[in-house]
N, C-alpha and C positions, 0 to 999 in steps of 0.2 A: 504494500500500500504506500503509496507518496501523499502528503501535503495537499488539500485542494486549494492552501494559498496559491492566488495567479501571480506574485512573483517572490521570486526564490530571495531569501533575506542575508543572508552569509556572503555573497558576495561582496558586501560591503565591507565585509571581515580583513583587515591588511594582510593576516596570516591564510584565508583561503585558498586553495587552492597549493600549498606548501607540501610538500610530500612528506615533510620529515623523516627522512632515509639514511640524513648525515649531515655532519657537521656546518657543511657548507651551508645546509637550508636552514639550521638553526643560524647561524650568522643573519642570514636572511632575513629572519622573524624579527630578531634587533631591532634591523633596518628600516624592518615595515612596523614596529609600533611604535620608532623613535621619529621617523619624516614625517607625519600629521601633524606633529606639537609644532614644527617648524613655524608657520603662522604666530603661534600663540605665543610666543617669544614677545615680552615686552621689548619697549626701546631698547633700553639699558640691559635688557637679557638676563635679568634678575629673576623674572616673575613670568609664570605661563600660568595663563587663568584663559579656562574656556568658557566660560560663561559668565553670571553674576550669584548664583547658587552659592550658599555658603556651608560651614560645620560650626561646631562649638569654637572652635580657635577662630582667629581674627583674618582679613586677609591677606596679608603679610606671611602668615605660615602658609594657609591654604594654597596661594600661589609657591612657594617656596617649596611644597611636596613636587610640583608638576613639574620645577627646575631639580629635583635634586633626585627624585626615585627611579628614574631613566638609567642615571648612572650604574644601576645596581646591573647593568646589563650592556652598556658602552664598556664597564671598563674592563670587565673578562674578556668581553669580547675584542679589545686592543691587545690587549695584554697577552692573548694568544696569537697575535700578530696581524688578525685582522681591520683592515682601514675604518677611519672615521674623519670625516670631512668638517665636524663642527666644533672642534675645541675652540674655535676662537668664540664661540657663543658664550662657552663658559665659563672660559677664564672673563673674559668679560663681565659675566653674572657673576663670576666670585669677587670679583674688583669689587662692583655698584653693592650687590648685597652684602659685603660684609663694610660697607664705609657709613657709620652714622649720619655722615653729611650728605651724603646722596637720595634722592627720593626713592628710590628702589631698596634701601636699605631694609632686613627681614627684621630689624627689631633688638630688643634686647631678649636676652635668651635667659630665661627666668626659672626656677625648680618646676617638674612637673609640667616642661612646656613642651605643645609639639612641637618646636625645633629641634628640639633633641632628637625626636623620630628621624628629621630627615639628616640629622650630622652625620648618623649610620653609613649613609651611600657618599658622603664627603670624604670620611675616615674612609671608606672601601677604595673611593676611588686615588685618593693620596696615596693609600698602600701598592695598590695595584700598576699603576699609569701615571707617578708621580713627574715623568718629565714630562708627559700631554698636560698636567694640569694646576703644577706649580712650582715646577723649572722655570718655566718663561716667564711669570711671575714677576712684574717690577719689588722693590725690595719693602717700599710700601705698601701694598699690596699685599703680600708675604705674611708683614706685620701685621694687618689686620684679622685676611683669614685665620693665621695661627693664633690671635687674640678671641677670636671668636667663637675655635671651637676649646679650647681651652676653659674660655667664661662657660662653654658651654657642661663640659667634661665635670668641671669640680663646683657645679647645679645639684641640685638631688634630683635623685630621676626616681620614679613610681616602683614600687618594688614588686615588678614584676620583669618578663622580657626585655623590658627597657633597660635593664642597668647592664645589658650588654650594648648601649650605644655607647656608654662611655671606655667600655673595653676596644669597639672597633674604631673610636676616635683616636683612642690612644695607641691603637697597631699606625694608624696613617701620620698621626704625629709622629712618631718613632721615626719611621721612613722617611721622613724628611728631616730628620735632627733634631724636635721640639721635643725637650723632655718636659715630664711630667711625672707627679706622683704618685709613683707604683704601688703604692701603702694604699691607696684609695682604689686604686685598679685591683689588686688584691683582694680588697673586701669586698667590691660589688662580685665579685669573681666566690669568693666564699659564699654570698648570699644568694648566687644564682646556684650553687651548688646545693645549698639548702633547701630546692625548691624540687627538688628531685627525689621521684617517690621509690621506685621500683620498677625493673623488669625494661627499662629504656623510656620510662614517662615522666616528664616532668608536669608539676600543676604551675599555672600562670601566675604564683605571684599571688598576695594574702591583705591587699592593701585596706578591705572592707572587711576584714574578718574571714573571706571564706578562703578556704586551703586545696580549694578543690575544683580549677578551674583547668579543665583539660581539657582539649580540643587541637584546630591545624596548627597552633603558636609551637606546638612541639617539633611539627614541621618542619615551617616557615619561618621561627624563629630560635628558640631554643636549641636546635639541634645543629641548624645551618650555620648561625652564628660561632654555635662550641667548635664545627669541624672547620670555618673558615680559623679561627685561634688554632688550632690542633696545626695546620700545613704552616703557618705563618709566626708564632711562637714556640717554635719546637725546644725551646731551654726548658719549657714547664713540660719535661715529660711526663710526669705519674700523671699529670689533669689531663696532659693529650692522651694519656692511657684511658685513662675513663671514659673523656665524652666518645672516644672511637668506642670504648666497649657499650658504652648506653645508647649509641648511632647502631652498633650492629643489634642490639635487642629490639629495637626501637624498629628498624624494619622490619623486621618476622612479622609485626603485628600491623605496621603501616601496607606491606602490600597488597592487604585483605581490605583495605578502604580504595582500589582501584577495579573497576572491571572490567574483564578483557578489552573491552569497546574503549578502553582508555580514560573513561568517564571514572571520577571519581567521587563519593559517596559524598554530598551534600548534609555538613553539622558545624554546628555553633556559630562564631560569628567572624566578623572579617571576609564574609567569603566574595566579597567584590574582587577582592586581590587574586582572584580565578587558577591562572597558572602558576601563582609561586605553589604550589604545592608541592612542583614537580622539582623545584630547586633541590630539594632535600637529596632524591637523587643524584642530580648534576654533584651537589655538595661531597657526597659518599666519593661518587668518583673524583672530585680534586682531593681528598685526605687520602685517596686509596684505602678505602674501606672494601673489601671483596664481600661483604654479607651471603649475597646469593652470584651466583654467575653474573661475569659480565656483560652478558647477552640480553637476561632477565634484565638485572638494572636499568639498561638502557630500554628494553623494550618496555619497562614501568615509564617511561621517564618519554621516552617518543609518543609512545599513544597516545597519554594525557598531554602531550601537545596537539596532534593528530584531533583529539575530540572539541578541544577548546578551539581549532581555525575551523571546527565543522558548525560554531553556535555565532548566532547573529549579536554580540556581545563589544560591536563600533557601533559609531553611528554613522547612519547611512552615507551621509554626505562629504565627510571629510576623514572616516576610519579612525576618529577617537575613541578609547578605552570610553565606558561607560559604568558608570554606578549601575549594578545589577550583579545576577549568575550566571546563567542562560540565555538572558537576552536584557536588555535594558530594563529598570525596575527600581525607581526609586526609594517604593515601596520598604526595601527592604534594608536599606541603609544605617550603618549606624552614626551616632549623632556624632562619631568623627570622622566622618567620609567626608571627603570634600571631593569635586571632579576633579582635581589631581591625585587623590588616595588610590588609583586600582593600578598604578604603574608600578606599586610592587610585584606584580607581576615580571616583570624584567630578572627576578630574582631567580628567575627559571632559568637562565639562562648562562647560570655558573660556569658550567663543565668545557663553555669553548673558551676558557684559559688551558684547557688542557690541548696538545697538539693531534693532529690526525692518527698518530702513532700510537697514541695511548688505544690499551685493550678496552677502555669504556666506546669509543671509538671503532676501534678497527676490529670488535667483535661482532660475530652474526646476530640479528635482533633476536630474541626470544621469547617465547609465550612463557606465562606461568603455567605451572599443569597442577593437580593433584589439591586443589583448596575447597574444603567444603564451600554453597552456594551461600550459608548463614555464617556467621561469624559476633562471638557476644565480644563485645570490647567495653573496657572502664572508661567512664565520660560523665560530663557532669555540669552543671552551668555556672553562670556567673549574671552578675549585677549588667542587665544592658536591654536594649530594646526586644521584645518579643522572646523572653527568656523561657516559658517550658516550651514556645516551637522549635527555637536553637537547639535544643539543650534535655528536653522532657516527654518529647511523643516516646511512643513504645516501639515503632521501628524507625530505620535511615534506608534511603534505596538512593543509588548511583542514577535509577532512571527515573525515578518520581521524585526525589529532593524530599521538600515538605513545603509547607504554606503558614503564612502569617494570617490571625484574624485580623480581618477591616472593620468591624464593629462588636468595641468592648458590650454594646447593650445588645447584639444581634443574637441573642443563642439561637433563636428559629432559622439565621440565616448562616450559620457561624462552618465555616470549612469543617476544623475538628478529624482533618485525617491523620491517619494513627495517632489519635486522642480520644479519651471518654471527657465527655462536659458536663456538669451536673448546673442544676439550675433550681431555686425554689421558688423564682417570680414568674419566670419563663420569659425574662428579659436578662438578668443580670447572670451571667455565669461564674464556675470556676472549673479550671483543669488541674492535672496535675504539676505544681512550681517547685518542688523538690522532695525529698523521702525523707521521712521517721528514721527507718531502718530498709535495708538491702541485704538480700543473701543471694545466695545461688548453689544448685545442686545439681551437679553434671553440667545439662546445658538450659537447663530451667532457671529461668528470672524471678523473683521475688521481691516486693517492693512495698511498703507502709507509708500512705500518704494520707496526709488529714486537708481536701480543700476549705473547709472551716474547722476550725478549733473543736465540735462537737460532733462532726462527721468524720468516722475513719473507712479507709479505702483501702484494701488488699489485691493485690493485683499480681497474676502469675503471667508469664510469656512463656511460650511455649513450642521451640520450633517443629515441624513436620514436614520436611522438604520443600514443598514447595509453598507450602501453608506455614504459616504461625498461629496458635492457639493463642485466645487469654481468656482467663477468667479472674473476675472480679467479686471477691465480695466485700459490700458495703454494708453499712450499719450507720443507721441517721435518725435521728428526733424526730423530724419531719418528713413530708413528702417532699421528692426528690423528681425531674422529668430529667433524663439522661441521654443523650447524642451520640453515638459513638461511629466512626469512620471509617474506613478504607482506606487506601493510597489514592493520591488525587493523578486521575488519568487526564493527558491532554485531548479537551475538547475544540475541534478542530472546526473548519467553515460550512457554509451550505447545509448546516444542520446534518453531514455527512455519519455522525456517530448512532450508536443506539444505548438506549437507557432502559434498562430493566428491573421491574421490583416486583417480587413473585413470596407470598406466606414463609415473610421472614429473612427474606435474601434479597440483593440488591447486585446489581452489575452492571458493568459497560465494556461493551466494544468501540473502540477508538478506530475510525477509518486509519490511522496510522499504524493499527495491528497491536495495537496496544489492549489488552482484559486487565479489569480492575474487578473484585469481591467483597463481599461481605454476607458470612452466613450465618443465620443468628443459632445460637447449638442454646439455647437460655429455655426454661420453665416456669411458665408461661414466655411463649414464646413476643418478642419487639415486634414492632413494624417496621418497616423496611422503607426505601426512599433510596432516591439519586438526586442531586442536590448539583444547581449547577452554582459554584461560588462566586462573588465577588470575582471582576478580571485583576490580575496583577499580584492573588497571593499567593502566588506560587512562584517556587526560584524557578522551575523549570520551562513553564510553561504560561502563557499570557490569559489562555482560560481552562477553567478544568469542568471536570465533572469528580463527584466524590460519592459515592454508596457509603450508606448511611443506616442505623438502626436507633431507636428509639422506643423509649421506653420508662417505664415508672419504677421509680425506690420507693415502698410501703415505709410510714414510721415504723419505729419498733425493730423489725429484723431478725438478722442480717438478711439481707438479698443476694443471691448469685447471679450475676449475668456472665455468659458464657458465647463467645463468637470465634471461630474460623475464618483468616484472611487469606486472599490470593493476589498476588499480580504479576503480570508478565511480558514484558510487549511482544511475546510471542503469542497471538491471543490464539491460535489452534491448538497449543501444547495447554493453556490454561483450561480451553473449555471441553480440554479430553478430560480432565479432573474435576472440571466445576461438580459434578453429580455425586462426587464421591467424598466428602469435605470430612477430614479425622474425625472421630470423637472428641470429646474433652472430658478430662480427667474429673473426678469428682474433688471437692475442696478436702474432702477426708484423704482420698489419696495422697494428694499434693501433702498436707501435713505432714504425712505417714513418713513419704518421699525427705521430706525437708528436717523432719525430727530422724532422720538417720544419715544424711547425704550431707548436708548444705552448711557453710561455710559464711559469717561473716563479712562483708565487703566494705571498704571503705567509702568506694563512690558507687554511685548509680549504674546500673549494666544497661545494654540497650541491643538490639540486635543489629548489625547496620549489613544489607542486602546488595550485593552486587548484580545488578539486570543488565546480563548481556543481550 
């Protein structure tokens, strides 16, 4: 099945059409997300602002991201010998933005400020391509930038991710001669090791109290940052011994967030920043990190370029990065995205510091083979916009993402895939925004959530191939009217799809060959519904459709509701199955199971699904 959009959207994409087969075409990619901004270059070359849209920061940083996050991907890419034509843009922009007397000037650089986010790709680029970028340097000049990030360096920075910009400022001061002190690099260096739990995961950082913010920052930042320190400070062996050993633990479990199709499982937040994901990769290969085959890595690491030139994710007209996942989406931004925030993406683009020669390189791509299609991974949320959709639905899939609600008073109209809603006005809702308690037994989830203080929520997951089981029981004062979801399939034009709801079951066929389910296994059995949501709350997709059940919590109690989920975007492999939907375990069972199996957890499990 194709699309009955009448015109095709991706073409607009700079990376379209890129084979991504080798080095050369990743240089390519650079090229084609760094020539767009060309325009947007102020006078002074200081500031590249595409619009007049803003974030919580001022405009002064906001444009300072769109001059500075580029770099994260010009200067491997010189630095492996390949050409770039615009240094003089930037040495220019480093003159104007670091001169107080200049109109272009970024500012004073304060604790806790996002300039410190972008010193990261300054210090990257110092270290990397310091005769492109501050050789030529008048000695004025010189003296300002190195006053700059210094003021910046010995700031306090938020204690998370961030206290690794003061470590990469102070690799690119070093390379240039500006010392600085180590005593203070040390400690943020001890307190980012602090943040480090087990088994190759670090949590993000405890600045609001929570300890438990795990998500792509292990990625995209944590990990990338340690192994960029690990090839470039080699005196601190025993720490370049670790972050390598927490880098190799750390993919076993990250390859299981890619599928084959290269698409990579849509959680938590930041995910504008689309393709740094795949840095982590690139990253492995500049430390020579061998985790899995050379082949593998790079076949991790190409496809999820491969799937991200295949999404309409520029804008049409000029091939700028855009706030979105999938496709453009304001929608889902967090309140420090600015339209210069998505150029970390560039960060993907590590590995071509490494030459043609290197076996990341010059080995044959390769598939992953051998990975169950379910995978339970530890995860867990934090303080920020739409926090149990980031962070608290009960599955992740690679091909459905998830969705934001558009209306906190909407429950009758409210998305709610892979979520239960509960409601006692039948306007105001609540879902689940974090757990009591977490266990898990084998591959069974387990989860104690209280949406109000006087109602508690038990909730098991359950995988079956190609299904997932949950059962819920509740116990509430009151009466309770409860929503519960599917994965949200893309509903497509001309009314091309079909929607189905039959005694208790709900589904959809997507003209794109996409089945979506929901089968209610509960006594007394819900009603069923296909629900078409709000456009724009979904990462994946611009409209969906979602199957849905529904249903009542009696006072008193407890209530079990029990359901059976399917999706596929192979929809003849789903609807050879639809008729035959698992059982579900009785809640006695499950005890039984849990009072001899199951194990304490410290963060939340969740299942995250790969749809090839």
């Amino acid at each position: 099945m194709i699309d009955s959009s009448a015109v095709p959207q991706t073409h607009f994409n700079p990376l379209a059409g890129n084979d991504f087969k080798t080095r050369d075409d990743v240089i390519q990619a650079v090229h084609g997300l760094f020539n767009p901004l060309l325009p947007a270059f102020s006078k002074g070359k200081a500031r590249v602002q595409f619009d007049a849209s803003g974030a919580t920061c001022d405009r002064a940083a906001c444009d300072f991201e769109g001059f500075a996050r580029p770099l994260f991907g010009i200067a491997p890419m010189v630095a492996g010998g390949a050409p770039f034509a615009h240094w003089n843009l930037y040495r220019e922009g480093l003159k104007n933005g670091t001169d107080p007397t200049h109109p272009e000037y970024w500012g004073d650089v304060n604790s806790f400020d996002q300039r410190q986010v972008e010193m990261a790709a300054l210090g990257y680029a110092l270290l990397l391509v310091p005769e492109h970028i501050w050789d030529p340097l008048d000695e004025a000049t010189k003296k300002n930038v190195a006053k700059y990030l210094v003021d910046s360096r010995n700031s306090d920075h938020h204690g998370n991710n961030h206290k690794f910009f003061r470590v990469m400022v102070d690799l690119g001061l070093e390379k240039v001669g500006i010392q600085v002190d180590e005593s203070t690099t040390e400690a943020y260096l001890q307190d980012l090791e602090s943040l480090y739990i087990d088994d190759g995961w670090y949590r993000d950082g405890d600045d609001e109290g929570d300890t438990q913010r795990i998500d792509y920052y292990n990625a995209f930042a944590m990990h990338f940052y340690g192994l960029i320190y690990v090839v470039y400070r080699p005196r601190d062996k025993a720490r370049g011994d670790r972050f390598r050993d927490r880098a190799r633990k750390f993919a076993l479990h990250f390859q299981h967030w890619f599928a084959d199709t290269g698409a990579n499982v849509p959680y938590g937040r930041s995910l504008t920043y689309r393709l740094a994901v795949a840095g982590f990769w690139g990253a492995l290969a500049l430390a020579n990190v061998e985790v899995l085959p050379w082949g593998v890595i790079k076949g991790l690491y190409l496809r999820n370029l491969r799937w991200w030139a295949s999404q309409p994710i520029t804008r049409f007209d000029d091939g700028i990065l855009t706030i979105g996942y999938a496709y453009p989406n304001q929608f889902m931004a967090e309140r420090y995205n600015s339209t210069g925030s998505p150029w970390w993406a560039m960060k993907a683009f590590t590995p071509i510091i490494l030459p043609a020669t290197h076996p990341f390189w010059s080995a044959q791509e390769l598939p992953l083979s051998d990975r169950p299609p379910v995978a339970a991974m530890s995860t867990v949320g934090m303080t920020m916009r739409f926090v149990p959709e980031k962070y608290q639905k009960f599955a992740y899939s690679s091909r459905y993402g998830f969705s934001v609600e558009s209306d906190s008073l909407g429950f009758e109209i409210g998305t709610f895939d892979s979520m239960i809603a509960l409601s006692d006005d039948g306007k105001h809702y609540r879902v689940r925004e974090h757990c009591v308690d977490a266990h898990i037994a084998d591959d069974i989830l387990f989860s104690l959530w209280k949406p109000w203080s006087d109602v508690q929520v038990e909730t098991w997951l359950i995988p079956r191939g190609q299904w997932h089981i949950r059962v819920h029981r509740i116990s509430s004062p009151r009466l309770l009217t409860t929503i519960e979801g599917g994965f949200a399939a893309p509903r497509t034009d001309l009314n091309a799809d079909k929607a189905h709801s039959h005694a208790g079951s709900a589904w959809v066929e997507s003209s794109l060959g996409d089945f979506s389910g929901i089968v209610d296994l509960s006594s007394p059995s819900r009603s069923a519904r296909v629900i078409a949501p709000h456009g724009n709350t979904s990462l994946m997709f611009p409209r969906t459709f979602v199957p849905q059940l529904r249903g009542d919590v009696e006072a008193g109690g407890p209530t079990v509701l029990a359901c059976a989920v399917l999706a596929d975007p192979n929809g003849e492999v789903a609807k050879s199955i639809w008729s035959q939907p698992p059982d579900a375990p009785t809640v006695n069972e499950l005890q039984d199971i849990f009072r001899h199996e199951s194990r304490q957890v410290e963060v939340v499990k969740h299942y995250v699904r790969r749809s090839n």
